[in-house]
TORPA-105519 format. One line per 5 residues: number of its first residue (from 1); their letters; for each residue x, y, z of C-alpha. Coordinates in Angstrom, 3 decimals, decimal comma. Example, Ala and Ser with C-alpha at 12.3 -4.5 7.8 and 13.67 -1.06 7.14 Angstrom:
1	as	12,300/-4,500/7,800  13,670/-1,060/7,140
END
This chain:
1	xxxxx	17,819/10,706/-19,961  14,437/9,917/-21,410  14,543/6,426/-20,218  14,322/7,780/-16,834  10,080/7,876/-16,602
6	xxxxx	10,396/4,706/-18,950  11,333/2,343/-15,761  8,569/0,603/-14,184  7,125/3,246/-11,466  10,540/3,616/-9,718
11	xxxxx	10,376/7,058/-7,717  11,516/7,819/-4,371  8,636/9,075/-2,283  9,382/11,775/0,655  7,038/11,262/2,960
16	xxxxx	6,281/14,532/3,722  4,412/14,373/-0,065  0,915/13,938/1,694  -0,435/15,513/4,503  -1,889/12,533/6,900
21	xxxxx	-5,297/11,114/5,731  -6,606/10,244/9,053  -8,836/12,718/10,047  -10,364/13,248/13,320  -13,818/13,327/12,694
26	xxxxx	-16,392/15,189/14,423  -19,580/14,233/14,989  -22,571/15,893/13,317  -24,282/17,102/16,340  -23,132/19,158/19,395
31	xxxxx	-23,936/16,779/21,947  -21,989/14,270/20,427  -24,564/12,075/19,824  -25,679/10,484/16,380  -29,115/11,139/16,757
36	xxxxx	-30,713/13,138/19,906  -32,221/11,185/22,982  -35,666/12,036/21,793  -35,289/9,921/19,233  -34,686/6,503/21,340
41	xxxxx	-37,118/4,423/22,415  -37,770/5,289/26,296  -37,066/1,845/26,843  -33,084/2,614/25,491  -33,176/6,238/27,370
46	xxxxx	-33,872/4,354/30,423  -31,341/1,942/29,972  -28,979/4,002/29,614  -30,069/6,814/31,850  -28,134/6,162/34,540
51	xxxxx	-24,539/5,147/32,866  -25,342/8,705/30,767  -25,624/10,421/34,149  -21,779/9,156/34,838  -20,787/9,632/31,275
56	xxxxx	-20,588/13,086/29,636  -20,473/12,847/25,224  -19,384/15,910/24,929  -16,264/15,844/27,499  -15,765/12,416/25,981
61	xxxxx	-15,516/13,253/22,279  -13,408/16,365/22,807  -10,926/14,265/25,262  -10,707/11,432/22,471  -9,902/14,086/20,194
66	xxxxx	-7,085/15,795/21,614  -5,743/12,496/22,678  -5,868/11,188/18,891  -3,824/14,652/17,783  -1,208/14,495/20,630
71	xxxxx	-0,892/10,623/19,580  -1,971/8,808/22,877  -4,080/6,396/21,095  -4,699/4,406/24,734  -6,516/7,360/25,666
76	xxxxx	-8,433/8,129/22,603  -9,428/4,668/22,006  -11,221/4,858/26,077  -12,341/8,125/25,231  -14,436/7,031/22,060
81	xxxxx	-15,648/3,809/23,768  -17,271/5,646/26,493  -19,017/7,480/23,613  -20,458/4,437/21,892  -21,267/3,241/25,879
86	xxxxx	-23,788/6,133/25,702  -24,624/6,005/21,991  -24,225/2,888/20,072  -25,131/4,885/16,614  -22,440/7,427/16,714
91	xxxxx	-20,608/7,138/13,284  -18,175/9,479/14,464  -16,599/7,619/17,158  -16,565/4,819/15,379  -14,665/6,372/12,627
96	xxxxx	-12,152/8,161/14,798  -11,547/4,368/16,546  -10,656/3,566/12,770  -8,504/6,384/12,582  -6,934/4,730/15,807
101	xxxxx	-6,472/1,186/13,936  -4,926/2,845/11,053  -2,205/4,572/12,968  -1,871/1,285/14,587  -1,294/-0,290/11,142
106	xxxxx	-4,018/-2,653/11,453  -5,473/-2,413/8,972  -8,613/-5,127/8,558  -9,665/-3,593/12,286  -9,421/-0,080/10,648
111	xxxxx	-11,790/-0,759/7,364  -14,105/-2,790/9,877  -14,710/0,153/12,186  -14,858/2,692/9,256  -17,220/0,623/7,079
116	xxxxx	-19,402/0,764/10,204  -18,938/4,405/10,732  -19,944/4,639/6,427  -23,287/2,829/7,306  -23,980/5,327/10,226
121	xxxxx	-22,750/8,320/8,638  -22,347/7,882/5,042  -22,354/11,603/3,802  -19,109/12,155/5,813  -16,156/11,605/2,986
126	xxxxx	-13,408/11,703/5,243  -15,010/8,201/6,333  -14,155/7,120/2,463  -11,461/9,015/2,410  -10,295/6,405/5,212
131	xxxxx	-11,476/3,659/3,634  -9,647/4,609/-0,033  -6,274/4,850/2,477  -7,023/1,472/4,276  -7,601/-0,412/1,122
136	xxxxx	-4,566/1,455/-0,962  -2,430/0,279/2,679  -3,594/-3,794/1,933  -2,740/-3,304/-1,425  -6,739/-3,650/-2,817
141	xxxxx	-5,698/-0,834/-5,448  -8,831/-1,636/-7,287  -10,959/-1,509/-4,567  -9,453/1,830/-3,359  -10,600/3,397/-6,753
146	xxxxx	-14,538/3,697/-5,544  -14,506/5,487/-2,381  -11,510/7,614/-3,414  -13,862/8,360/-6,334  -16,433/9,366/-4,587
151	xxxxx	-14,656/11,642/-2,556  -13,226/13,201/-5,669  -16,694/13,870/-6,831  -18,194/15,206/-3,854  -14,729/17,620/-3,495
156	xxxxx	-13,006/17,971/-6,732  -10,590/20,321/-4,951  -9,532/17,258/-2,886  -5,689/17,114/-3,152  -5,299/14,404/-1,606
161	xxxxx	-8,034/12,103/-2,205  -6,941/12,891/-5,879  -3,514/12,078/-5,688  -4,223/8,267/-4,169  -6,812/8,125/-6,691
166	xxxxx	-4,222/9,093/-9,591  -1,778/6,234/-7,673  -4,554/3,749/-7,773  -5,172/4,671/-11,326  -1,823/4,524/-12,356
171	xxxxx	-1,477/0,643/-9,929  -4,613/-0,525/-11,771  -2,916/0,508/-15,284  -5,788/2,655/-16,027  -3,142/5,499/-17,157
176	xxxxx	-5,894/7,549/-19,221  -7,746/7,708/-15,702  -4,634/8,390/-14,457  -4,044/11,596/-16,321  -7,727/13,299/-16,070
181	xxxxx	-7,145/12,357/-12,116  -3,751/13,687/-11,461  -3,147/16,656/-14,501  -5,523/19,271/-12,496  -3,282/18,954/-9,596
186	xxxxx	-0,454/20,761/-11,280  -0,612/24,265/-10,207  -0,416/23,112/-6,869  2,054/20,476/-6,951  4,206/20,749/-10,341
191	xxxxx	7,314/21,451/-7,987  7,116/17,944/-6,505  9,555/15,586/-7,643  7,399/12,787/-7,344  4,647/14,008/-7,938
196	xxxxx	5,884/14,962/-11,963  6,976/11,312/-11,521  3,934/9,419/-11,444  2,311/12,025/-13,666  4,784/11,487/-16,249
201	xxxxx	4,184/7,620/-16,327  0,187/8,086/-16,550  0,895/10,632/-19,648  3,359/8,136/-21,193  1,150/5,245/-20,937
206	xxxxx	-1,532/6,673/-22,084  -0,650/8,329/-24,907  -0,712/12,073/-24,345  3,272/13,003/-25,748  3,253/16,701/-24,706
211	xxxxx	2,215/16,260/-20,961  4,785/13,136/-21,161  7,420/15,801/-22,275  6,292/19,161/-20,136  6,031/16,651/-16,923
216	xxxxx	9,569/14,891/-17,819  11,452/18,500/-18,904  10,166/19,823/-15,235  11,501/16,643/-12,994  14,865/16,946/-14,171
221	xxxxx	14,814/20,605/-13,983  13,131/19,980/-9,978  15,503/16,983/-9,404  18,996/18,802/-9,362  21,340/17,171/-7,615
226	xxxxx	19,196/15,734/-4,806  19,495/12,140/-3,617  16,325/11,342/-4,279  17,094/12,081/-7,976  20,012/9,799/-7,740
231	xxxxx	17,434/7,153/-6,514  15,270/7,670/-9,423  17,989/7,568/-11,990  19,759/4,277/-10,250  16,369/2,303/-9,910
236	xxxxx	15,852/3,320/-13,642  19,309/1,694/-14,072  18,118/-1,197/-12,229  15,026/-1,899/-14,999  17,292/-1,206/-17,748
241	xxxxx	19,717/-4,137/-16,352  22,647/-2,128/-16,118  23,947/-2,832/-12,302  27,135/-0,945/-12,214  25,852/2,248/-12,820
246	xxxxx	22,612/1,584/-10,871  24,921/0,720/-7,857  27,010/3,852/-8,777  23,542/6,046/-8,651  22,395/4,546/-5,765
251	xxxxx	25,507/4,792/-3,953  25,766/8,852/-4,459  22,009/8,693/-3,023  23,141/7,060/0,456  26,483/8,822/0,755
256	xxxxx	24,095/11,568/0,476  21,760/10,671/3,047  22,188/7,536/4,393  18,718/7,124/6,092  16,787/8,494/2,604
261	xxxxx	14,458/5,502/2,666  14,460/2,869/-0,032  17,936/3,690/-0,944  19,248/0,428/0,703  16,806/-1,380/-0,559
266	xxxxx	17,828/-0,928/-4,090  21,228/-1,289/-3,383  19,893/-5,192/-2,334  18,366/-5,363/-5,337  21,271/-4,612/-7,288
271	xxxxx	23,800/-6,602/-5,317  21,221/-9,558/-5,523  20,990/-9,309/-9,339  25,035/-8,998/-9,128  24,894/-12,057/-7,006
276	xxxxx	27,174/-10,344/-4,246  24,941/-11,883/-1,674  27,183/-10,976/1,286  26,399/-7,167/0,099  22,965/-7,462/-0,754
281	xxxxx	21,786/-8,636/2,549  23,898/-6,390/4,866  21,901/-3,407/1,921  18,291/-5,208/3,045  19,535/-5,474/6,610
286	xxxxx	20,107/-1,922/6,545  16,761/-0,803/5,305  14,986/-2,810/7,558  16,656/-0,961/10,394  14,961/2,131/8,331
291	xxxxx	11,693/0,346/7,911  11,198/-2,271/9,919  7,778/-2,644/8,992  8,057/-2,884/5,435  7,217/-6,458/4,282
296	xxxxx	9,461/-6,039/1,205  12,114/-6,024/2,467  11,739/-9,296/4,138  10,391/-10,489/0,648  13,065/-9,951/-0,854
301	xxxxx	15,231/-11,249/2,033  13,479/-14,459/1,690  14,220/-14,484/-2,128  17,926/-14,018/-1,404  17,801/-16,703/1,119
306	xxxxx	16,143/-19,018/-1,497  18,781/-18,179/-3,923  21,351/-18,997/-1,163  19,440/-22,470/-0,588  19,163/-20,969/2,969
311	xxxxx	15,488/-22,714/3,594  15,101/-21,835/6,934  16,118/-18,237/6,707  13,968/-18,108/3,632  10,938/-19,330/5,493
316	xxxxx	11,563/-17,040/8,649  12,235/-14,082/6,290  8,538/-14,639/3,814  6,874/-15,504/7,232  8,002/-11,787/8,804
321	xxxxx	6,898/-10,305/5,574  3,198/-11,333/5,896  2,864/-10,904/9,401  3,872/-7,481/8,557  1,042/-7,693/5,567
326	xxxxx	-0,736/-10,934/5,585  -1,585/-9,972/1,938  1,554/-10,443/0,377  0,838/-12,584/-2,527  4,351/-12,751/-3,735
331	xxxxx	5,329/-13,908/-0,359  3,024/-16,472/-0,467  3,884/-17,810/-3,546  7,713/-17,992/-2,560  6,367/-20,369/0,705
336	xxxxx	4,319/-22,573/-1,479  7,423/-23,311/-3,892  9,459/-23,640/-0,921  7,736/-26,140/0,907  6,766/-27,549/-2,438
341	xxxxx	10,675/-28,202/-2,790  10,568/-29,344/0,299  7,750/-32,210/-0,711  5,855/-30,065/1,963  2,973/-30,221/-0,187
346	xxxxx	-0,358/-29,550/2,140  1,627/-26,638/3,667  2,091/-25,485/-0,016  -1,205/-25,678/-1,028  -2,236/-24,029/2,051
351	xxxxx	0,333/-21,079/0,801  -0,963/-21,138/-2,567  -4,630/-21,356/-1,211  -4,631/-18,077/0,294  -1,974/-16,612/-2,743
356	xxxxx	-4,760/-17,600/-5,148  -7,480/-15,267/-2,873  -5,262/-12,524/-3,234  -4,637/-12,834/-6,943  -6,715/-14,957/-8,500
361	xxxxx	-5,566/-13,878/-12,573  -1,751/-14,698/-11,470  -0,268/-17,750/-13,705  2,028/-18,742/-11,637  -0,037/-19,271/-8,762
366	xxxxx	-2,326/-21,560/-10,492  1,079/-23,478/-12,636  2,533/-24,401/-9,143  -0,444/-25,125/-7,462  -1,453/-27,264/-10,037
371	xxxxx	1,719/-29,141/-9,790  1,518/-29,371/-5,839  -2,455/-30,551/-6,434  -0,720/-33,135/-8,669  1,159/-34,622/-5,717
376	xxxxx	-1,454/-34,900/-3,472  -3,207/-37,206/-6,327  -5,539/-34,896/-6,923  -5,562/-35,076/-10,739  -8,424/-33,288/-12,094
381	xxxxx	-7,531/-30,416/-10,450  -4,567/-30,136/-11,198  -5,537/-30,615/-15,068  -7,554/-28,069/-14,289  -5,635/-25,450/-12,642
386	xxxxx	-2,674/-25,889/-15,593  -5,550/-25,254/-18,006  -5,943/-21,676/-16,071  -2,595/-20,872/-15,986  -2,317/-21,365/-19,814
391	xxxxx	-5,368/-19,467/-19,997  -4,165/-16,321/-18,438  -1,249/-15,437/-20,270  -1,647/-11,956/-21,148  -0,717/-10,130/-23,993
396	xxxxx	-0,252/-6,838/-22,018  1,456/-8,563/-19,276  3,772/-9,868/-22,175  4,899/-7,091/-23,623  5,622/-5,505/-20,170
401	xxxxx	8,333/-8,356/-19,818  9,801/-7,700/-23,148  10,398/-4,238/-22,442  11,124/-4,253/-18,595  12,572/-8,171/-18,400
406	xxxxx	10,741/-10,297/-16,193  11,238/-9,136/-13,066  10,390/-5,310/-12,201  11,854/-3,665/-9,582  9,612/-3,732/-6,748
411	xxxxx	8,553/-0,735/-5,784  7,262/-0,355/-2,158  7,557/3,182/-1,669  4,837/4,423/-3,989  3,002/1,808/-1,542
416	xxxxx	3,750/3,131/1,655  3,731/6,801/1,023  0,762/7,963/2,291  1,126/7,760/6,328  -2,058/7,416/9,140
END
């Protein structure tokens, strides 16, 4: 069983495992305002003297409020405008009209509004706890770490800025990190099954053998019989390359519950590697009804379409993905190959273009880009984007492919846990 924690970050996430992040924020003073009326220019109190007259803050904030916890975002968002219609400089309506984007899902809108709230009102750390969530949401791991950081600092007893920092940690392979991060979190959560999970990867990774072996000994002992612990155990099957039990694990997890989510979408990714393609797309097409949101599953869609030389599908299913997250390198990459097959080639490099952004250390983005530059005649570029994809193989990355072949099971639900 030891293999188990050995697969590349394969847990099934409940996602009850964090409370929501969002939080409605108040603002600092009990007017509502930002800063008091004495301290605008008369000029500004008497331009806005008469819309204050029709507008009340306070009745304002406290409607946008309750509107934001019962869920009627329409409402909240009017509520919080008519704020800012009054005062321009309140940080906390503009952070609660982040909060608004990120239960929306948009997520560029969200870290716009809360960046602005941060310049307004930039000893508030829920505002960076909001902005650690909105970058961990786009995938911008690294970026996440600093303003989860800081929220860690300024409230060590922060469970869950603590955990997404420990997640970022362990995304950003900075297990050590990892470990001081998530390890004081035990007494509170050392009965949650994924929780052990990721803690037992950091302490593997990094070194420490008797946290590796006091976090494994309690998640088998906290898994039972559950079907998320048949989920764990099949995707481990999955990195070990060993389909028939992996399809055998996963199948006890969705007789189990058939709507546990990510359980379908492992059963595609088994059936794909079995190349039962018939199976493996009815699997993602049942996840999708489960998450229809969730740009891998289109990804990997896409992928089985490609395999099926299905270029249409293919293209519909990568071009779903990113409109779902338009920062889906691997999604990207797929389009520039396929329209590079397709002698497509400014479409590719357009593909590649914004892949590149995204991941600008990834070898394979710069090998087929260079060979797409080479097609449009543009030589020395090409030369030189080969040269940087030569350049960037990694020693680390290399050994992760010897021991967990070289394609890891995706993992989107460590990615998605944490819910607005």
């Amino acid at each position: 069983m030891s293999f188990l924690i050995r697969a590349h970050l394969a847990p099934s996430l409940s996602v009850g495992l964090i409370a929501a992040f969002c939080i409605c924020l108040a603002p600092r003073h009990s007017n509502g305002f930002s800063h008091s009326p004495s301290q605008q220019s008369s000029s500004d109190a008497t331009s806005h003297a008469s819309h204050a007259s029709a507008v009340d803050p306070n009745a304002a904030f406290a409607q946008g409020q309750a509107a934001l916890q019962s869920g009627d975002l329409a409402t909240a968002e009017a509520a919080f405008r008519r704020v800012l219609s009054v005062d321009p400089q309140s940080g906390a309506a503009y952070a609660n009209l982040g909060v608004i984007a990120m239960r929306r899902k948009e997520w560029d809108h969200a870290l716009s509004l809360l960046q602005r709230a941060e310049k307004l009102e930039p000893k508030m750390s829920g505002i960076r706890l909001n902005i650690g969530l909105v970058k961990y949401r786009r995938g911008d791991y690294a970026g996440a770490v600093a303003p989860l950081a800081s929220v860690v600092r300024d409230q060590p007893d922060s469970q869950q800025a603590r955990y997404l920092l420990g997640l970022c940690n362990v995304f950003t392979e900075h297990y050590a990190d990892a470990v001081a991060t998530l390890e004081p979190l035990w007494p509170q959560m050392s009965n949650n099954f994924t929780y052990l999970y990721v803690l037992d990867i950091a302490a593997h990774n990094a070194g420490n053998n008797d946290l590796d072996e006091k976090a494994l000994s309690h998640l088998v002992e906290v898994g039972g019989e559950t079907p998320e612990f048949h989920l764990i155990l099949g995707k481990a099957y999955l990195n070990r390359e060993e389909m028939d039990k992996a399809i055998s694990e996963l199948e006890l997890a969705a007789s189990a519950n058939s709507k546990l989510p990510f359980v379908h979408f492992s059963l595609g990714l088994a059936y794909m590697r079995k190349q039962d393609n018939d199976r493996a797309e009815s699997e993602f097409r049942k996840d999708i009804a489960l998450e229809p949101d969730l740009p891998d599953n289109y990804e990997q869609l896409g992928l089985l379409y490609l395999q099926m030389q299905k270029d249409a599908e293919a293209e519909h299913s990568f071009r779903e993905a990113l409109r779902y997250n338009p920062h889906q390198p691997a999604s990207l990459l797929a389009l520039g190959r396929l329209y590079q097959r397709q002698g497509k080639n400014r479409e590719a490099l357009t593909a590649l273009d914004a892949a590149e952004k995204l991941v600008p250390e990834n070898q394979n983005v710069h090998f087929v880009r260079g060979q797409v530059l080479l097609r449009l005649g543009r030589r020395e570029e090409a030369q030189a984007e080969l040269a940087t994809s030569r350049k960037l193989v990694d020693a680390s990355l290399n050994k992760q492919r010897e021991k967990y072949g070289d394609a890891p099971v995706p993992n989107p639900e460590l990615k998605q846990t944490p819910q607005p």
